[in-house]
N, C-alpha and C positions, 0 to 999 in steps of 0.2 A: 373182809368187807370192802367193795367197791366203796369209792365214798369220793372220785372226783365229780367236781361241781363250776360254774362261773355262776360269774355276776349276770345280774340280768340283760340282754342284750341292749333293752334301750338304755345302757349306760348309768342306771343308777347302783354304785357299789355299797350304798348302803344296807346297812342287815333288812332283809323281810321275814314275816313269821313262816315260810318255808325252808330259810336260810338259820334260822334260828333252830326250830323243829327235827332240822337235818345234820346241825352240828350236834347235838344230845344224841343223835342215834348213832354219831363216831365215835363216841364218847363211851358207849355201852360195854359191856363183857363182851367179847370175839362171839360170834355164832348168835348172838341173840336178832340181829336184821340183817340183812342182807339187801343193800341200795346199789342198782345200778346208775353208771356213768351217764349224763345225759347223750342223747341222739345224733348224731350227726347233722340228720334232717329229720322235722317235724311232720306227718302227715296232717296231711288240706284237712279243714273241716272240722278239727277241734275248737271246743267253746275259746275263749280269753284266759280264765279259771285254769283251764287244765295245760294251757302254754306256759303259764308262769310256771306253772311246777313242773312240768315236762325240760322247761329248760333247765334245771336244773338237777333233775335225776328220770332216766327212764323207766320209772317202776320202781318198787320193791317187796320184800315182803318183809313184815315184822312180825317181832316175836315168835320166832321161827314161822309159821305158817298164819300163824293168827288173823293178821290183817295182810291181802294182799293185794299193791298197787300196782293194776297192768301196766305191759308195756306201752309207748302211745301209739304202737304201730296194730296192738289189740283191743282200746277203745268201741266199743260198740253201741250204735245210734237203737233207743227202745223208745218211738215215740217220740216225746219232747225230751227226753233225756239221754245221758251220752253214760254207756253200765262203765266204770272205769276201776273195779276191784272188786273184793270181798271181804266181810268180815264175818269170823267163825261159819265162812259157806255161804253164808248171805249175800247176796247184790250189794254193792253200794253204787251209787247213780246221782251226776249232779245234772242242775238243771241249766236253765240261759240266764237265772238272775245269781246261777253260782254255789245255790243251796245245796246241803249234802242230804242224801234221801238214802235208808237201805230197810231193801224187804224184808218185810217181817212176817214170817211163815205163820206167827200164831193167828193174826188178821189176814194173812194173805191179801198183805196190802202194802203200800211205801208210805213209812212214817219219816220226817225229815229231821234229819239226825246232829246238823248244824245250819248254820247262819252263811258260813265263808267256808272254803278249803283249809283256808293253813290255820284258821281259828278250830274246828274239828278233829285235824292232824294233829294238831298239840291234844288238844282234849284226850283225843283217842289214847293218843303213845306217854301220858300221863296215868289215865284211867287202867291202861294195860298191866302200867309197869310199877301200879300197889300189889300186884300178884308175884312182883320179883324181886329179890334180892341186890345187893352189890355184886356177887357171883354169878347174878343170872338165872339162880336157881326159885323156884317156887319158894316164896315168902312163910316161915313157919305160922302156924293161923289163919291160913286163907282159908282154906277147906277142912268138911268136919270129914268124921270117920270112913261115912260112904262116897267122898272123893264132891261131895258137893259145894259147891261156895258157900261162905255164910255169908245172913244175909248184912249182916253189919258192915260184910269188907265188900259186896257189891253196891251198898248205900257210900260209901267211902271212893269207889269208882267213878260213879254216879257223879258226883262232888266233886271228883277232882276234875272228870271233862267238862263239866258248867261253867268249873272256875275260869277254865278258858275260853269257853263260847256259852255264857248265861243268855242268852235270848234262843239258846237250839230248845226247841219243842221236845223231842225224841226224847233226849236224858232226862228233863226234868219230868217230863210222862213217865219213863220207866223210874226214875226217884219216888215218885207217888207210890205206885204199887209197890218200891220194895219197900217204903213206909206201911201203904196197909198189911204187909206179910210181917209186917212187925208190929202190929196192932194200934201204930199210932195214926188215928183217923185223921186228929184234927191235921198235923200236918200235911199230912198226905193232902186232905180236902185245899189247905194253902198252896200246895205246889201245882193243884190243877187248876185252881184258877188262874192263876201265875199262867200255866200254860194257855187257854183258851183267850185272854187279855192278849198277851204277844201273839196267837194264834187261833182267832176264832174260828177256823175253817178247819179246825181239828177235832171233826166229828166224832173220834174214841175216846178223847179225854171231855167230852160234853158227859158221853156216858157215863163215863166212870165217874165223876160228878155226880149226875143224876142215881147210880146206885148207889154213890157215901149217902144219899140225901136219903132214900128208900131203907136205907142202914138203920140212919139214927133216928125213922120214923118222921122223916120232914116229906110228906108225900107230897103237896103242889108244890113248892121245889125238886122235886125231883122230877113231877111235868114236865116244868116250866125249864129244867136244864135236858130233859129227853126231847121237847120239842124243839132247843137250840141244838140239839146233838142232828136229829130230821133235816131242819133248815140247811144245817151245813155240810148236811149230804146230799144237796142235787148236784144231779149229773155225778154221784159216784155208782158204782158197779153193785154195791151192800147198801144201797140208799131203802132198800122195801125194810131190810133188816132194820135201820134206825125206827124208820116209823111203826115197826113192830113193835120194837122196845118202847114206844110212846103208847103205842094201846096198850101193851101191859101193862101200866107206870099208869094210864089215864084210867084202867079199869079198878085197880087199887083202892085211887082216889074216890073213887065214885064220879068221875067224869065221863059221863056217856058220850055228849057231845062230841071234846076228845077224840076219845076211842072211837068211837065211828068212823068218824074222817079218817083218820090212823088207820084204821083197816083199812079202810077202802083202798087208800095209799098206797097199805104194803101190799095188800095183796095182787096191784094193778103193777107194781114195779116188781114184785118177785115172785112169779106166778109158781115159780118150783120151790120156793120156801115150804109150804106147809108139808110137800114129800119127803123135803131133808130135813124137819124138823121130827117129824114121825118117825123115820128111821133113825133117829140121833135116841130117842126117846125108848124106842123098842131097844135098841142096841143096849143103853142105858138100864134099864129092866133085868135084861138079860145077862147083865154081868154083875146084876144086885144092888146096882145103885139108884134108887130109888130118887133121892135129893135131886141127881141130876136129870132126872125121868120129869119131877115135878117140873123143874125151872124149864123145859120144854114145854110140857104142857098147858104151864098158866098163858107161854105167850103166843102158842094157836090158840088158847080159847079166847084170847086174846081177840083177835083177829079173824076168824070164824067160830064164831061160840055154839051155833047153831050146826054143824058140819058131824056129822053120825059119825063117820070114825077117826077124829079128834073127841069127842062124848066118850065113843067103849074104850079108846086108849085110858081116857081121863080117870074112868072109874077103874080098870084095871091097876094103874097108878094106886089109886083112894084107897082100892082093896089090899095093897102088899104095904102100905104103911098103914092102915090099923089093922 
């Protein structure tokens, strides 16, 4: 393992949490990271965030391929952000106030994953390394028989990168759902509020909010958390979709009012929504799944109730479950 490093150049030899972060990964079983020597010279144009750790290592990868930190001379500018690695294939991408962001293929969107760099890099190479051994080897009990994680050791993941960056959105959003896949609501419901308080502009955990609340039967809360989920979607790319999900949530209730404006909404901001919701629907049918056919369908009727063939989908639906 490459593992030379200095002090930071403007002269403070004090430990930093990337100095700290990057002594544990020398530390590790041979083969598990691999940290290049820092640079020579820096390329122009990088944020502050990504100097500090640059000068200290140019890239690396851990846990054999797991998490991968470009080089700084492969940094690359996306918009306002600067893409600087991967994790499990994914983007990770910080911004100018230094946050860590990585794509999340299931939203096809950037959920922000920490708070600081080297607060998230400890998280992460903590969170990673309940999956390892002292040998290095995969952890006995991680995964069940079909090679999948349980979900009690990705709750344990979850937990251990909070513990080093508790204000990151990202973890404690994906902490919540691994609590719902383990049937504990109320929690779950604790940690997303927890998230939308330290980040109210995290219009997916508004939602997921608003469906615990449609769960346990609390419909004007769940409005009233669909219409905070809407709100703090302007100016995003899925902003018609939130206010979709607020006319279904508002037709529920028996809020026309609502739902009216909500359609109008979505359907002025996502004019190809009701196409790809139809073919999500038909597709849906077609492979037997009805459940997922439905939750389509209530949220174009949602949204055009009146619309002929959102009606023959609907009842085609009505007819394969009775």
């Amino acid at each position: 393992m490459a593992s030379k490093r200095r002090n930071d150049e403007r002269g403070d030899a004090s430990p930093t949490g990337f100095d700290r972060v990057l002594a544990l990964l020398d530390e590790a079983p041979a083969g598990l990271h691999d940290v290049a020597p820092p640079a020579a010279q820096l390329p122009s144009g990088l944020p502050e965030v990504l100097i500090d750790f640059y000068a200290r290592c140019d890239g690396a990868r851990l846990f054999i391929d797991s998490v991968e930190l470009a080089a700084s001379a492969d940094v690359a500018i996306r918009g306002d952000h600067w893409v600087f690695g991967s994790l499990e294939g994914e983007d990770l991408l910080v911004d100018a106030r230094g946050r860590i962001w990585r794509s999340d293929e299931s939203l096809d969107d950037l959920v922000c994953e920490g708070t600081r760099l080297d607060r998230w890099l400890a998280g992460i190479v903590d969170a990673i390394g309940v999956l390892y051994d002292d040998e290095g080897e995969f952890a006995d009990g991680s995964f069940d028989e079909e090679g999948e994680l349980l979900p009690a050791v990705g709750e344990r993941q979850l937990r251990a990168a909070l513990k080093r960056d508790p204000g990151a959105p990202g973890p404690r959003w994906r902490l919540a759902h691994a609590l719902l896949a383990q049937d504990s609501v109320t929690e779950a419901r604790a940690e997303l509020e927890e998230v939308v308080a330290n980040e109210p502009g995290f219009a997916w955990a508004w939602l997921d909010l608003a469906k615990i609340s449609e769960r346990i039967g609390e419909l004007p809360g769940a409005v009233d958390e669909a219409r905070a989920a809407a709100d703090a979607s302007a100016g995003h790319p899925q902003a018609g979709y939130f206010h979709a999900q607020l006319a279904r949530l508002a037709s529920r209730a028996g809020d026309e009012a609502t739902r009216a404006l909500a359609a109008r909404r979505a359907a002025a901001l996502a004019p190809e929504l009701k196409a790809a919701q139809l073919e999500g629907a038909r597709e849906s049918l077609a492979d037997g799944d009805a459940a997922s056919a439905r939750g389509l369908i209530d949220l174009l009727r949602a949204v055009w109730p009146r619309d002929l063939e959102v009606l023959e989908l609907a009842h085609r639906v009505e007819t394969v479950e009775n």
